[in-house]
N, C-alpha and C positions, 0 to 999 in steps of 0.2 A: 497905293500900297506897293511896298518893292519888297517881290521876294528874295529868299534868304539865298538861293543863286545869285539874284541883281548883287543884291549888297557885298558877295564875294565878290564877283566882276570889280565891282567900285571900288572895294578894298583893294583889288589888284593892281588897279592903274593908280590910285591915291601911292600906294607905298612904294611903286615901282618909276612914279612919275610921270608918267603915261599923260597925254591929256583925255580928258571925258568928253565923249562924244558927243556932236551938236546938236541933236535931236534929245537930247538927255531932258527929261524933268526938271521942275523945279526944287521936287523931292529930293533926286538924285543927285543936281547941282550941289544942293547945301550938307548932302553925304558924305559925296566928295568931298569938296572943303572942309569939314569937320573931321573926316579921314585924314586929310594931309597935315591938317595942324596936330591932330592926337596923335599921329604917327613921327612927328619932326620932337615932342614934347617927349614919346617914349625912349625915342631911340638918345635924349639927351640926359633925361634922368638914368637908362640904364647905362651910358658911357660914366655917367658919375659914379651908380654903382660899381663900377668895374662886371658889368654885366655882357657879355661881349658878342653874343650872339641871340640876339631879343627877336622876339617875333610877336605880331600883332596877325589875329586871326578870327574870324566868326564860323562857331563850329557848325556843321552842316546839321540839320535839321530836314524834317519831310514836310513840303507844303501841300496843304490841303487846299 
């Protein structure tokens, strides 16, 4: 299970392009990649929209 910190870390380096670290999951592998692809798909449909400053974000949440 990856908590809701991990999954920002993942988002940070998916959107900023960063590579993921090689001790990573196989969890977190396929986060990533699913990160970089939703993030390349939003940042395309929002230049369609004339959307110009898009942001992809998972809101913080408390882990128990």
């Amino acid at each position: 299970m990856i908590t809701n910190k991990r999954y920002q870390t993942l988002l940070m380096l998916a959107t900023t392009g960063k590579p993921l670290n090689k001790d990573a999951t196989e969890e977190e592998k396929k986060f990533y990649e699913e990160c970089k692809y939703d993030y390349k798909v939003m940042k395309e449909t929002a230049k369609k929209h004339g959307i110009k400053n898009s942001i992809m974000e998972i809101p913080f949440e408390v882990d128990f």
